[in-house]
C-alpha positions in Angstrom: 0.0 0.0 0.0 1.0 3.5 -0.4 0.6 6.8 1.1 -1.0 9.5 -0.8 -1.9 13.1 0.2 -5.1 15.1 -1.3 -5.6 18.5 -1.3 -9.0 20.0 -1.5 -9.8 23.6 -2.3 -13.3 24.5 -1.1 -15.5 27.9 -1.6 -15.4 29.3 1.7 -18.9 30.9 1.5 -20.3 27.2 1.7 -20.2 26.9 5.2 -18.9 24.6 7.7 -21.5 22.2 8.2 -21.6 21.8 3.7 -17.5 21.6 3.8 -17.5 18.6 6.3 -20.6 16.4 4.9 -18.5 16.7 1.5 -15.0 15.2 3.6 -17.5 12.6 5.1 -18.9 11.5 1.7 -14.9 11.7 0.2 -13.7 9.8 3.2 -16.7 6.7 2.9 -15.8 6.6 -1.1 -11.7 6.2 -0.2 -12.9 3.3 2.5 -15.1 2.1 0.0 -12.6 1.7 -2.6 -10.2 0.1 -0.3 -8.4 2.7 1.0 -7.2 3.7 5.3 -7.7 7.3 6.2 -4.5 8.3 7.9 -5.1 11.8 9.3 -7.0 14.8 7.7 -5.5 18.3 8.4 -7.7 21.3 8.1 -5.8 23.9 7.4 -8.9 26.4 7.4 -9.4 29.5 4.6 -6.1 30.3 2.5 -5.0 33.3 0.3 -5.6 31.5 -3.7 -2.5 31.8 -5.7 -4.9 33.0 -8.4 -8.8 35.0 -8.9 -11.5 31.4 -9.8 -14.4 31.9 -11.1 -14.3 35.7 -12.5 -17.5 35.9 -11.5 -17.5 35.7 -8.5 -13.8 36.4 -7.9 -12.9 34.2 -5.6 -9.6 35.1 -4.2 -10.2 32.6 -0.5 -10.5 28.9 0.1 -10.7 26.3 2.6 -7.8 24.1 2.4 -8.3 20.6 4.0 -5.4 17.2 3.0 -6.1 14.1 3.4 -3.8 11.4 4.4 -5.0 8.0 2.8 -3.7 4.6 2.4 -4.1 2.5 -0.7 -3.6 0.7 -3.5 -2.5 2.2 -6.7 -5.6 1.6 -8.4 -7.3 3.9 -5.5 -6.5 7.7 -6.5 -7.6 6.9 -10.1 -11.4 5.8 -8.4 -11.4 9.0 -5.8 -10.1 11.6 -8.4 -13.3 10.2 -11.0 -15.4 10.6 -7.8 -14.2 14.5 -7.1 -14.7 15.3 -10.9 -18.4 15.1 -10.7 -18.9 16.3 -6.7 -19.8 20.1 -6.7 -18.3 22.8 -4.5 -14.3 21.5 -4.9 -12.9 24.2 -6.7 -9.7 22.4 -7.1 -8.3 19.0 -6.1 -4.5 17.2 -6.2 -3.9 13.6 -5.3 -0.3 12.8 -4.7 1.9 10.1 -3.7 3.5 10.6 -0.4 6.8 9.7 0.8 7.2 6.8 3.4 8.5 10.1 5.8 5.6 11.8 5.4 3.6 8.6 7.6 6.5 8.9 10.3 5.5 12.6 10.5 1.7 12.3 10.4 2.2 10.1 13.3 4.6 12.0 15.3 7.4 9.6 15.1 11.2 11.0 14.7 11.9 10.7 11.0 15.6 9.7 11.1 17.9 12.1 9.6 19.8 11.3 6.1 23.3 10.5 6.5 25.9 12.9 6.3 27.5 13.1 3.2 31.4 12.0 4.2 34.4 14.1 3.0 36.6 12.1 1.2 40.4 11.6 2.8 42.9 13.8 1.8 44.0 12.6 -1.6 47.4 11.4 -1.7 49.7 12.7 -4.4 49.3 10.7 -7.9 52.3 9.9 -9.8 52.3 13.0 -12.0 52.5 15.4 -8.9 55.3 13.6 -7.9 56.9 13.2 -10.6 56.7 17.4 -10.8 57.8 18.1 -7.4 61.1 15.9 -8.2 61.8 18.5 -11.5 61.2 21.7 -9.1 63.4 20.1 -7.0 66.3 19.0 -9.4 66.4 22.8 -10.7 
């Protein structure tokens, strides 16, 4: 199984009470399809990168990522499912690194080994061979 984050943009004049019966309905469809629900972080209503909808100029959303489980197949069933649900302005399904689980779960993620220096190279033959002339002059 593998770990994969998404990211869901909602309209932030839908309310509270729309925003989490659409993350219920997302996270029965991911449990139906096979997947485990790791964690889901709200992170609440964000600054857009860019105006959606010129109408209406939205310029806000609420960002909530969820942490999910699964087989490959799964992302491919989820992301057809988010196509067709209303009131997701934008979505992104990506495949986590193992790291990312240590973190979700507060465990220390151990730290990459240090890149060594090599030892001080020792002189080739060439380098010799020129210290010997400097020196015979």
């Amino acid at each position: 199984m593998n770990l994969y984050e998404l990211m869901l943009i909602f309209d932030p004049k839908l309310g509270e009470e729309t925003v989490e019966k659409i993350l219920t309905k997302t996270e029965e469809r991911i449990k139906s399809f096979g997947g485990e629900i790791e964690k889901i972080d709200k992170w609440g209503i964000r600054r857009l990168a860019s105006v959606f909808n010129k109408k209406r100029k939205l310029n806000q959303g609420v960002y909530v990522v969820i942490y999910f489980k699964s087989e490959t197949s799964v992302p491919e069933k989820v992301s057809s499912y988010l196509k067709v649900t209303e009131n997701i302005l934008r979505y992104s399904i990506i495949k986590s690194m193992p790291e990312t689980l240590q973190e979700i779960k507060g465990e220390p993620v151990p730290e990459q080994n240090e890149i060594k220096q090599p030892e001080e190279a020792k002189p080739s033959q060439p380098q010799a061979a020129e210290q010997q002339i400097g020196e015979s002059k």
